[in-house]
TITOR-651227 format. One line per field, with one value per residue (C-alpha): residue number from 1; residue in three letters; x, y, z. Coordinates in Angstrom, 2 decimals. Each point is the difference from the previous one (the first is absolute). Example, Ala and Ser with C-alpha at 12.3 -4.5 7.8 and 13.67 -1.06 7.14 Angstrom:
<atoms>
seq = c(1,2) $
type = c(ALA,SER) $
X = c(12.30,1.37) $
Y = c(-4.50,3.44) $
Z = c(7.80,-0.66) $
</atoms>
This chain:
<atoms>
seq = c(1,2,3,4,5,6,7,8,9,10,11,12,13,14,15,16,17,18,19,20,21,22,23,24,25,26,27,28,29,30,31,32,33,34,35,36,37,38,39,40,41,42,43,44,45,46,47,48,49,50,51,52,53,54,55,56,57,58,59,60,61,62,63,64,65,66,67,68,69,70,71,72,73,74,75,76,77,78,79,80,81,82,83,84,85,86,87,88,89,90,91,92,93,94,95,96,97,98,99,100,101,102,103,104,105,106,107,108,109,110,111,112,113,114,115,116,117,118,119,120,121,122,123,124,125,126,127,128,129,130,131,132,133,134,135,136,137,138,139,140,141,142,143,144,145,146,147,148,149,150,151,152,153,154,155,156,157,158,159,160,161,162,163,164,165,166,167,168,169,170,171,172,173,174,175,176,177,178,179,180,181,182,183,184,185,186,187,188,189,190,191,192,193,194,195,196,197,198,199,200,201,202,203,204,205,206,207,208,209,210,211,212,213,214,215,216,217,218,219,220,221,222,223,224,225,226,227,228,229,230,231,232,233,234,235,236,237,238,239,240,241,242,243,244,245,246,247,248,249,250,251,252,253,254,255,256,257,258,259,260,261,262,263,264,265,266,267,268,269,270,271,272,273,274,275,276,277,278,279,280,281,282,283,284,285,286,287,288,289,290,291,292,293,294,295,296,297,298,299,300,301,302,303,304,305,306,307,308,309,310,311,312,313,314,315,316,317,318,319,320,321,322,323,324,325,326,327,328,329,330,331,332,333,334,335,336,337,338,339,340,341,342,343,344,345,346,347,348,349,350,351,352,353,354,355,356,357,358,359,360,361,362,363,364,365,366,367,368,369,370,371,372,373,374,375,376,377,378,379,380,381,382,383,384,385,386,387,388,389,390,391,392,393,394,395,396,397,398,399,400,401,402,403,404,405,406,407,408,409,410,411,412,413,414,415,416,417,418,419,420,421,422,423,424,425,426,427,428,429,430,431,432,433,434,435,436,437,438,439,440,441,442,443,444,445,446,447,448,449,450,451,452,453,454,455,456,457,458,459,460,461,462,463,464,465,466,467,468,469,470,471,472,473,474,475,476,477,478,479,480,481,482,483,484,485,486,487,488,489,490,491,492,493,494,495,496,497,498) $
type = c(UNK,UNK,UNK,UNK,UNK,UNK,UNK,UNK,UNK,UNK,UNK,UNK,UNK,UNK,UNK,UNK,UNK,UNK,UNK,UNK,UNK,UNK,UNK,UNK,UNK,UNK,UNK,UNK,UNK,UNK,UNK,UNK,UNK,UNK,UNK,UNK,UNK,UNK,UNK,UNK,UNK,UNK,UNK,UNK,UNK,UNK,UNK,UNK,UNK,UNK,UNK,UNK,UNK,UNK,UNK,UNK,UNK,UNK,UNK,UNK,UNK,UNK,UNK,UNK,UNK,UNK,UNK,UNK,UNK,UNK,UNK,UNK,UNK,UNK,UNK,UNK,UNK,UNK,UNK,UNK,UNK,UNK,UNK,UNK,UNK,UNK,UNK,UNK,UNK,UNK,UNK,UNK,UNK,UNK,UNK,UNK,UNK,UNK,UNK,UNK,UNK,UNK,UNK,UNK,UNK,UNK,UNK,UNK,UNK,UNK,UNK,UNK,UNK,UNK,UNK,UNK,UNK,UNK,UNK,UNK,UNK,UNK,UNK,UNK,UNK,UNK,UNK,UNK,UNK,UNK,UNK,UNK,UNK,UNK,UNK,UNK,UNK,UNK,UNK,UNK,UNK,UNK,UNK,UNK,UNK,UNK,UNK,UNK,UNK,UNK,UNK,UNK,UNK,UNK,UNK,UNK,UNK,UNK,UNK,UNK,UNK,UNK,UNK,UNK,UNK,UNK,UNK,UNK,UNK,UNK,UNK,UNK,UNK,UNK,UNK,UNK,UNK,UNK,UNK,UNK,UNK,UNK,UNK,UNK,UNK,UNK,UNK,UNK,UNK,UNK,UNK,UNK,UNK,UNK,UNK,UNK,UNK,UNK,UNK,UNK,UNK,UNK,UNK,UNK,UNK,UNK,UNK,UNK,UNK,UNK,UNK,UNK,UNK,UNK,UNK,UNK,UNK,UNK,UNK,UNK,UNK,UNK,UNK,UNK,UNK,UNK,UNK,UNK,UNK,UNK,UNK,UNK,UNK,UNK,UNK,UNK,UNK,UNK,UNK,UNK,UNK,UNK,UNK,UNK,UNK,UNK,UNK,UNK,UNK,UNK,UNK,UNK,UNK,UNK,UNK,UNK,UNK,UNK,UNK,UNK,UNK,UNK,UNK,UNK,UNK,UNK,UNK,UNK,UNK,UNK,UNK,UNK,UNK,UNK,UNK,UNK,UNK,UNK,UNK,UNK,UNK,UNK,UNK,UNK,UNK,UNK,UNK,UNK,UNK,UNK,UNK,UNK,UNK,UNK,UNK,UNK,UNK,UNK,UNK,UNK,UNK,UNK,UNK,UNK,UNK,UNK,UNK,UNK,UNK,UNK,UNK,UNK,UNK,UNK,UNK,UNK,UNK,UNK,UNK,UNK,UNK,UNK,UNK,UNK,UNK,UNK,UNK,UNK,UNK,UNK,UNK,UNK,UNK,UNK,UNK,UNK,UNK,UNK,UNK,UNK,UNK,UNK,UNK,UNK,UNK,UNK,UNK,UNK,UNK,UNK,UNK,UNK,UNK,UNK,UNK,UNK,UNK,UNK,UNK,UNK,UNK,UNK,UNK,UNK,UNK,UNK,UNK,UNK,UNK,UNK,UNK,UNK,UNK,UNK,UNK,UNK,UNK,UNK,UNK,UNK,UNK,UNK,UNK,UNK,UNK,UNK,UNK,UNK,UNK,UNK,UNK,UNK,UNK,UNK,UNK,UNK,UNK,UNK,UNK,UNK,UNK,UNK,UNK,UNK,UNK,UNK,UNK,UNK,UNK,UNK,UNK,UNK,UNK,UNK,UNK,UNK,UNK,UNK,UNK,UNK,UNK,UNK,UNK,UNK,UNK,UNK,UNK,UNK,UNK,UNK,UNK,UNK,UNK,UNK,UNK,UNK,UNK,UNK,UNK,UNK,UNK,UNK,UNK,UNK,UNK,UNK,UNK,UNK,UNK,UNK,UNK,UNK,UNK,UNK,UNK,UNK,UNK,UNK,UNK,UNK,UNK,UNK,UNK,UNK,UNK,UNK,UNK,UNK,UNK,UNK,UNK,UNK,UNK,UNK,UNK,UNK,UNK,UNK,UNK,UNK,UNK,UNK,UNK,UNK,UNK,UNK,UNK,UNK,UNK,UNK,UNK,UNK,UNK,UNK,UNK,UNK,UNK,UNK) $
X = c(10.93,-0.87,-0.99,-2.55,-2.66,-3.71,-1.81,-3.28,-2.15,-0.72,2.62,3.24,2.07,1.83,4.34,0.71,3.67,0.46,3.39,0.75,2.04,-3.23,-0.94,-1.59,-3.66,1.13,2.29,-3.27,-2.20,2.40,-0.28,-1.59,-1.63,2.34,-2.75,-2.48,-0.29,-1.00,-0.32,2.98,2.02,-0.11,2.47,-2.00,-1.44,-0.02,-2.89,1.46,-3.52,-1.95,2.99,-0.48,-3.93,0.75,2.03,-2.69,-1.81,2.06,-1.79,-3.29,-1.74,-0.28,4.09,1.01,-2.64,-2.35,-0.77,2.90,1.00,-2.80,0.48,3.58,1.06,-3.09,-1.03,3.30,0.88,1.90,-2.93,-3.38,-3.00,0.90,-1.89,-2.39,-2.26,-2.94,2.10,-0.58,-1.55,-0.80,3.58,1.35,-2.12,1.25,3.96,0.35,-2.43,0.02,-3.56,0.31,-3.20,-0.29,-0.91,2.26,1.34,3.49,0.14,-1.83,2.67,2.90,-0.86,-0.98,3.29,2.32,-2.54,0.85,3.53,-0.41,-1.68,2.21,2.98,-1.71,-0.22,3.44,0.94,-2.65,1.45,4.05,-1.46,-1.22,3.15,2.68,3.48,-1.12,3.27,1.49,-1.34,-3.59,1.00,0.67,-3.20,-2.01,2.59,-1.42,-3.55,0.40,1.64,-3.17,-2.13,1.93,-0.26,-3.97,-0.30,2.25,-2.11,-3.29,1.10,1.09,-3.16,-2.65,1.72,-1.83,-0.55,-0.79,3.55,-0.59,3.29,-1.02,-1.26,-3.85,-2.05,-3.47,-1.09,-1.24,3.58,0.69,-2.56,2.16,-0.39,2.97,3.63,1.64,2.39,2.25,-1.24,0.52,3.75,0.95,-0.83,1.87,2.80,-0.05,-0.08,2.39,2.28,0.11,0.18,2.69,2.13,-0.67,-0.97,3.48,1.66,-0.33,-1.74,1.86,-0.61,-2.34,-2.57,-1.36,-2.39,0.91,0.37,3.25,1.23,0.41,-3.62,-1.07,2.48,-1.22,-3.19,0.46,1.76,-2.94,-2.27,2.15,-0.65,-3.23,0.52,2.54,2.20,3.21,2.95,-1.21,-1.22,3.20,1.75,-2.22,0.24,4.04,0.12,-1.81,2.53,3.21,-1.46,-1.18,-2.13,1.58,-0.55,1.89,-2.98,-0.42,-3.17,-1.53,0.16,-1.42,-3.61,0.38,-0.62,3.62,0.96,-2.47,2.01,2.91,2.31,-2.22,-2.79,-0.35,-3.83,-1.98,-3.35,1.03,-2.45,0.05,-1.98,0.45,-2.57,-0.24,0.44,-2.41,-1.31,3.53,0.15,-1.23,-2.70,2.59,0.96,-3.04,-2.24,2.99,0.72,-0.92,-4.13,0.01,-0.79,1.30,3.73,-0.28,-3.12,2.90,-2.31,-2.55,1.89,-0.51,2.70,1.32,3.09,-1.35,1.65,0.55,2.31,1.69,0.71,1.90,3.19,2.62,0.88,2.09,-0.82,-0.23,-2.07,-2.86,0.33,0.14,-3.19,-2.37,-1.08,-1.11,-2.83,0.57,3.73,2.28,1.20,3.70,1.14,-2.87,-0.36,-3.71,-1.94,-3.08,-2.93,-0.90,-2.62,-3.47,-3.22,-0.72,2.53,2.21,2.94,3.56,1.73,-0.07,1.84,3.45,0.74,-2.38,1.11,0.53,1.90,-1.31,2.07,-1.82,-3.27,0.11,0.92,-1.83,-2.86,-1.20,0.22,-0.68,3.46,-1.22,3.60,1.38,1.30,-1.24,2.68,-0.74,3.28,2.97,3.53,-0.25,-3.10,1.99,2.77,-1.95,-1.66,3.19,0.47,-3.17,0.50,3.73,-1.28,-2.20,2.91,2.35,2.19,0.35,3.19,-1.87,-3.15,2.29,1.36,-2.99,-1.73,3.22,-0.08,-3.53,0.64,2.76,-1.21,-2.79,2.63,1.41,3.15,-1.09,1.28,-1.87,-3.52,-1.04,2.86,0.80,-1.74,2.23,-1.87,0.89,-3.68,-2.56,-3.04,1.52,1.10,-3.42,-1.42,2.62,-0.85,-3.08,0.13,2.43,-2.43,-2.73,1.80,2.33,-3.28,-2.62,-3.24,1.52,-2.72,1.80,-0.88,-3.66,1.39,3.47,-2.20,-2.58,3.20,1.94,-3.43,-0.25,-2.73,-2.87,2.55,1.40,-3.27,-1.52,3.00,-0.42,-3.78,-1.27,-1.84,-2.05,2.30,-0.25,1.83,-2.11,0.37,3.59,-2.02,-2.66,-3.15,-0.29,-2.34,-3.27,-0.73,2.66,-1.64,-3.39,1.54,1.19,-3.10,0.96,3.31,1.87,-0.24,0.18,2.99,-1.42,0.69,-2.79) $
Y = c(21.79,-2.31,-3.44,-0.70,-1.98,0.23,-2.95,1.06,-1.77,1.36,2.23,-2.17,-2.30,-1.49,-0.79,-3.85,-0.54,-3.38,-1.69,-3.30,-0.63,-0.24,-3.82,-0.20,0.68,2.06,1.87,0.80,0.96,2.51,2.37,3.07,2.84,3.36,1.94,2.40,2.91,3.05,3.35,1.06,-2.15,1.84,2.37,3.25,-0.84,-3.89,-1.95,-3.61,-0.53,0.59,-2.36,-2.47,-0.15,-0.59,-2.87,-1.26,0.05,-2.88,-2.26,0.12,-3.20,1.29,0.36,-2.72,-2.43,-2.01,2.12,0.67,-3.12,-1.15,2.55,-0.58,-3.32,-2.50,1.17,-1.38,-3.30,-0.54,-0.31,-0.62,1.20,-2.98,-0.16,-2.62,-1.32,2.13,3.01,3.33,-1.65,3.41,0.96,-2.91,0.99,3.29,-0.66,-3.40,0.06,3.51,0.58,3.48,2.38,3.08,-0.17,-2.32,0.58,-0.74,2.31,2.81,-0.28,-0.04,3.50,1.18,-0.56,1.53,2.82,0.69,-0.70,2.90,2.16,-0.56,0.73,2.90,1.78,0.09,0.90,3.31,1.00,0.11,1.49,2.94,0.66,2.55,-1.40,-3.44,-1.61,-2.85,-2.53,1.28,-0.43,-3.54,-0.38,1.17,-2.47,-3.06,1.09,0.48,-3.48,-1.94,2.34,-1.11,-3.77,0.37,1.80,-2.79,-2.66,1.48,0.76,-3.55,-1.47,2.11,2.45,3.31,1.24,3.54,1.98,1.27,1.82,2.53,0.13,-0.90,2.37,-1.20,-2.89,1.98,0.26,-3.26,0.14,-0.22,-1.99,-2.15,1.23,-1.84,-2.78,2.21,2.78,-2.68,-1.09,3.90,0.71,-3.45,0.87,3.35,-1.02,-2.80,2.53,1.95,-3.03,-1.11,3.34,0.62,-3.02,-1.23,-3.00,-1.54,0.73,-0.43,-3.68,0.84,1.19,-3.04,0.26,3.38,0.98,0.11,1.33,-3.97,0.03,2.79,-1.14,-3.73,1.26,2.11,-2.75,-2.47,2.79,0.71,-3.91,0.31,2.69,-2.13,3.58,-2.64,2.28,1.77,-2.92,-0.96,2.71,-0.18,-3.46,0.85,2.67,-2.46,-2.37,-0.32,2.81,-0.87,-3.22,-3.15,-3.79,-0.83,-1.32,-3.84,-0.44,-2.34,2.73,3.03,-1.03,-0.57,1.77,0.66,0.60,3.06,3.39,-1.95,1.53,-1.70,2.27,3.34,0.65,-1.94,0.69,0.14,-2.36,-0.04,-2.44,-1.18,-0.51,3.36,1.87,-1.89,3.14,0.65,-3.62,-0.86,-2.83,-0.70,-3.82,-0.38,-0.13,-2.67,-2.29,-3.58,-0.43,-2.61,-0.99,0.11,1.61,-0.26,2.52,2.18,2.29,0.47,-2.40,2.38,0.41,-3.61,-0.55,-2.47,-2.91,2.69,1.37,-2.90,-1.21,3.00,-0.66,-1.69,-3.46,0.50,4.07,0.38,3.26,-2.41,-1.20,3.55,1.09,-3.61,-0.89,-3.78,-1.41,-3.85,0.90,1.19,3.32,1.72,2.29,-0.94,-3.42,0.04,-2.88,2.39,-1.81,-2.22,1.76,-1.32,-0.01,3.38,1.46,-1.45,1.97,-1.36,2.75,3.24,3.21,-0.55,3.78,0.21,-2.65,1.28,-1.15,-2.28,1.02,3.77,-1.22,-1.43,3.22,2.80,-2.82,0.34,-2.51,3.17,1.07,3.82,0.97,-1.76,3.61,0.17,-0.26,2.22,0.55,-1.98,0.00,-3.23,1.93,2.46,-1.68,-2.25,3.54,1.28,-3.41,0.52,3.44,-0.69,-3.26,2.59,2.62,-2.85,-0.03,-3.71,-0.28,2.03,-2.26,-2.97,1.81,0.95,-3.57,-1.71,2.20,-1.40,-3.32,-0.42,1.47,-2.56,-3.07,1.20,-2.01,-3.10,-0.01,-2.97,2.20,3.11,0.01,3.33,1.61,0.12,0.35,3.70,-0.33,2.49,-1.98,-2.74,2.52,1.77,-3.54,-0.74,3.54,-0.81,-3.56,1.83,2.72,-2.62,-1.98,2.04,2.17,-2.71,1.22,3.63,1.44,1.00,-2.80,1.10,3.42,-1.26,-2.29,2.62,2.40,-2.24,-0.71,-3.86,-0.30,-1.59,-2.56,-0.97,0.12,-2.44,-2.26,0.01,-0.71,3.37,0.20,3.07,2.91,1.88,3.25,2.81,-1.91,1.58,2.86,-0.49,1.78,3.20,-0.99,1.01,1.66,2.68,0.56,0.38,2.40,2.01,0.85,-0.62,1.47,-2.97,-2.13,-4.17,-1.18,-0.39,-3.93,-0.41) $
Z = c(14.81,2.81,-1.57,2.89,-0.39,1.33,1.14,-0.07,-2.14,-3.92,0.28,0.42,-1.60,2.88,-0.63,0.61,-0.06,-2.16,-0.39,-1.31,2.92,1.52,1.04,2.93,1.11,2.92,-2.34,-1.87,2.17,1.89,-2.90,1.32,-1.42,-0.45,2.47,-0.72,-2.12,1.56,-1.82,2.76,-2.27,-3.03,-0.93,-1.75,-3.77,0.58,-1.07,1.74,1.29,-3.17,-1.94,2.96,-1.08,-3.20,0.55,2.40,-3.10,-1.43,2.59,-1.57,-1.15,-3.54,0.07,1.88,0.43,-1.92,-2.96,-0.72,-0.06,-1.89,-2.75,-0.47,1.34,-0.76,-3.20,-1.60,-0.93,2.97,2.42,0.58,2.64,2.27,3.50,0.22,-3.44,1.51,0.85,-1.24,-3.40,-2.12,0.66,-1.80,-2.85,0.27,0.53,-1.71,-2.71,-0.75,0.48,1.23,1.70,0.53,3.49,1.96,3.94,-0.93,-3.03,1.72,2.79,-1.96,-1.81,3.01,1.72,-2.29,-0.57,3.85,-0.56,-2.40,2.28,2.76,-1.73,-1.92,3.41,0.27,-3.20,0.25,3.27,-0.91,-3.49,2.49,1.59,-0.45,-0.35,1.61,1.68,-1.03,2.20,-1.20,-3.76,1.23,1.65,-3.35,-2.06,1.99,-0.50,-3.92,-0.40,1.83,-1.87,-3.28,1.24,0.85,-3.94,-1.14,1.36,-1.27,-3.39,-0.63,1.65,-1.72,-2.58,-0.20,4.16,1.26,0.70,2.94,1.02,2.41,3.76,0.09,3.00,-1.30,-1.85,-2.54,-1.35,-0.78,-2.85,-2.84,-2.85,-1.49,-1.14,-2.57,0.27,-0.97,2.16,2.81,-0.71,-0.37,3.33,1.23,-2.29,2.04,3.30,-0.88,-0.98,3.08,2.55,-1.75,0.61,3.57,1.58,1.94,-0.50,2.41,3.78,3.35,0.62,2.74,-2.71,-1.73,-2.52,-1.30,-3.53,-2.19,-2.90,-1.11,1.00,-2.70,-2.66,0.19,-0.64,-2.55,-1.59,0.49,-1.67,-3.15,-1.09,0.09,-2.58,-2.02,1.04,0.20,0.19,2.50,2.38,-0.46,1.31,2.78,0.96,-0.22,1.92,2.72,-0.73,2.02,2.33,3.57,-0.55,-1.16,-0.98,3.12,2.26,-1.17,-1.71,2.68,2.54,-1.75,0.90,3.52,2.86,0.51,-3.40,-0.42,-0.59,-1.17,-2.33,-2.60,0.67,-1.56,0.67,2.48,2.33,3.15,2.76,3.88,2.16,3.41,2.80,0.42,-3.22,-2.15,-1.84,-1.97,-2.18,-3.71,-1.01,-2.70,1.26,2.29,-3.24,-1.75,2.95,-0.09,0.71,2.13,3.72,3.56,0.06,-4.32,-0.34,-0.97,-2.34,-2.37,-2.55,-3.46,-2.25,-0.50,-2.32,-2.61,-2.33,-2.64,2.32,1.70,-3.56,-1.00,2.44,-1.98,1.77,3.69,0.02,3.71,-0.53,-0.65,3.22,1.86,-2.10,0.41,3.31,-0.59,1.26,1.42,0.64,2.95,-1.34,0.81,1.81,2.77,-0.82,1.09,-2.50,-1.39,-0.06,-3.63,-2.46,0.42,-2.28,1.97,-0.05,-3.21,-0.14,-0.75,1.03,1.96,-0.44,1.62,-0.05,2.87,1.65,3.65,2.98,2.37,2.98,-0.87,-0.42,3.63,1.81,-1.82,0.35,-3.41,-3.13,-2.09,-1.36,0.79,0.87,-3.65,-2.13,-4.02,-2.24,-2.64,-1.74,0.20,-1.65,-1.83,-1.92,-0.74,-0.93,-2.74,-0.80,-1.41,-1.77,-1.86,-0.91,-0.84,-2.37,-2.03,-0.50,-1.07,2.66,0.55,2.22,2.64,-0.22,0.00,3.44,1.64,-0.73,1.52,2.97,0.64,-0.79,1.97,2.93,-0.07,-0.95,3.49,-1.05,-1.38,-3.41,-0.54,-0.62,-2.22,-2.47,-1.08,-2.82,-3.02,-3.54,-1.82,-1.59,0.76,0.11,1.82,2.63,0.30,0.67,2.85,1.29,0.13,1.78,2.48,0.59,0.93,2.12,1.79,0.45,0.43,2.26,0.35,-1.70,-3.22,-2.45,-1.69,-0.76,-1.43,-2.36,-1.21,-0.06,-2.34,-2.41,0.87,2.64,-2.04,-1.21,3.02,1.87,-2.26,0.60,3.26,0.14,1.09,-3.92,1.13,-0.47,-2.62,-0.95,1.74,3.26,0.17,1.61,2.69,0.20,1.54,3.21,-0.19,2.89,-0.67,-3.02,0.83,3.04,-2.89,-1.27,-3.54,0.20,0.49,-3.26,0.04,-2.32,-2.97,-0.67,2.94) $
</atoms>
């Protein structure tokens, strides 16, 4: 199979080679797209240019920009709206204070992205299905399209519960009519697809090929997908079978985030994002929407998504991972030393999301203060690794959660014995508690938080802590938007909590 990738727009995802040798601007920038597809390229029964859509897919604001980062990132106790006071006002009802609506832009958009997602990768999966004897590389091709079909299923099923299954190629709109599986319905057909990624995706890609999907990829999220089922022994399987394979803690945390840190051997699944001055179509909104609002060479972004004191009071005293995930306001910030501008009555935020942060050096010669180029980490090994220690905690296996914690910890210590002491009680509740912390900070503003709260039953509690009082238990599950119901013609149902 030639692993050529087009560059025409909506049907791409363009390979940037990442290393964390990388440390220069010029270094950077001299990245070049792999070329372009052509159907000349394809060997006979390959679908590279209908697997290239999908991941084009991936791009989409309701994927990678700001509702989905609104859905999973502010609603926790981590963050809030941010922006200016003024700012985007009914969102903050609707993502701090839980005052969901049925009609909302950001809501609409995010089912409406992974519903294309689903589409897009549905056309693949239809068209291998319709082969005799499809080659290898083609059984490849359909493996990457049923794990970002599993990932947009897994997404929706978490945000609203009940959705349409829609797992077959739509020709007319008519189609997609369908009213709403099951949650269980929903997780058989990720389970599925899950299944089969994991057993023919590769290993690993020549490193030319960025981006693409492993088997790592596929087990790390079935693993994240058994929790939410409580399924422990086999999550943590999973998560094992990740472990020790091709990704590693070896990147130090303070790089992972950064513009040469992205595809590290940290990274198992991330959206790949290309921007210069002439290739502006191929980046993500994803840190454009999160960077500093200010003015001049600091109106870096929209400003949503701003970590919060719940957050910042979470990192046990001299954790340097607070410092990699809070961009302070007032203060001259490593590694660009550039002092960001204090908080104001307008705009009175304390911090900004440091996992945005971008490069100066970048910013000047693409000519943009929008981060479009910055990659969206989706999964990571440290998640997995603190996966396995959860999963391993419930089965009783407490030398392996005293392991995996360790081999989180210590990778953030970065050798100074002097902080994060190693975990050492034997009792269970004490280590689901130091799970926990180590899942919110080591994760902190990765979008993972609100569901790992409402998956472990203690969202209204800690919500209320934290001073967002309005959640109550349906909000674990959005509203389905209104205008796909009323589309429907009454085949679509609203969740029945709304």
């Amino acid at each position: 199979m030639k692993n050529i990738f087009n560059i025409k727009p909506r049907v791409l995802l363009t390979a940037l080679t990442f290393s964390l040798a990388l440390s220069s601007c010029d270094d950077f920038l001299e990245r070049k797209p792999l070329g372009q597809y052509t159907t000349e390229d394809l060997t006979s029964g390959s679908f590279e240019s209908q697997v290239f859509a999908a991941y084009a897919g991936l791009r989409h604001s309701g994927i990678s920009g700001l509702p989905y980062i609104a859905i999973h990132n502010i609603r926790s106790d981590d963050a809030d709206k941010g922006s200016s006071v003024s700012d985007g006002i009914d969102a903050e009802n609707i993502f701090d204070n839980f005052q969901y609506t049925k009609d909302f832009w950001l809501i609409n958009n995010y089912w409406t992205g992974h519903y294309n997602l689903i589409s897009l990768s549905n056309n693949v999966i239809t068209a291998v299905e319709e082969l005799n004897n499809p080659d290898q590389a083609t059984l490849v091709n359909r493996a990457e399209a049923k794990f970002l079909r599993a990932y947009a299923y897994f997404n929706l099923v978490r945000t609203f519960g009940e959705v349409p299954k829609i797992d077959f190629r739509v020709t007319e709109q008519a189609q997609a009519n369908v009213p709403k599986a099951s949650v269980n319905d929903i997780y058989a057909l990720i389970d599925a697809d899950l299944q089969e990624a994991a057993a023919v995706l590769p290993i690993s890609w020549d490193v030319r090929f960025p981006g693409r999907l492993t088997q790592s990829a596929a087990k790390a999220l079935q693993a994240k997908t058994f929790l939410y089922r409580q399924n422990w022994g086999a999550a943590l399987a999973a998560a094992q079978s990740v472990i020790g394979n091709t990704t590693s803690l070896s990147t130090p945390y303070d790089q992972i985030f950064t513009e040469a840190g992205e595809n590290s051997p940290e990274s198992i699944f991330e959206i790949q994002a290309v921007y210069t001055q002439t290739l502006t179509n191929l980046g993500v909104e994803y840190a454009q929407v999160q960077g500093v609002r200010g003015a001049g060479a600091w109106d870096l972004g929209w400003g949503w998504n701003t970590p919060n004191e719940s957050l910042a009071s979470a990192f046990e005293t001299g954790d340097p991972r607070k410092d990699v995930t809070l961009l302070y306001s007032g203060q001259v910030n490593a590694p660009y030393n550039e002092s960001v501008p204090p908080a104001t009555a307008v705009v009175p935020r304390p911090y900004w999301n440091k996992k945005v942060y971008t490069n100066p050096s970048v910013r000047a010669a693409t000519n943009s203060r929008f981060g479009q180029w910055l990659n969206v980490r989706v999964l990571r090994y440290g998640d997995v690794v603190l996966m396995a220690a959860e999963a391993a905690n419930e089965l009783g296996q407490t030398q392996d959660v005293l392991k995996y914690l360790e081999m989180v910890r210590s990778r953030a210590r970065g050798g100074n014995a002097a902080i994060l002491p190693p975990v050492t009680t034997t009792n269970k509740a004490e280590l689901q508690e130091a799970i926990r912390h180590e899942r919110r900070v080591e994760l902190g503003m990765e979008n993972e938080r609100f569901f790992d709260l409402v998956r472990w039953g203690i969202a209204e509690q800690v919500f209320q802590a934290a001073g967002k009082t309005g959640y109550q238990a349906r909000n674990r599950y959005l509203p389905i938007p209104q205008p796909e119901i009323d589309r429907s013609a009454g085949v679509l149902v609203q969740n029945p909590e709304y």
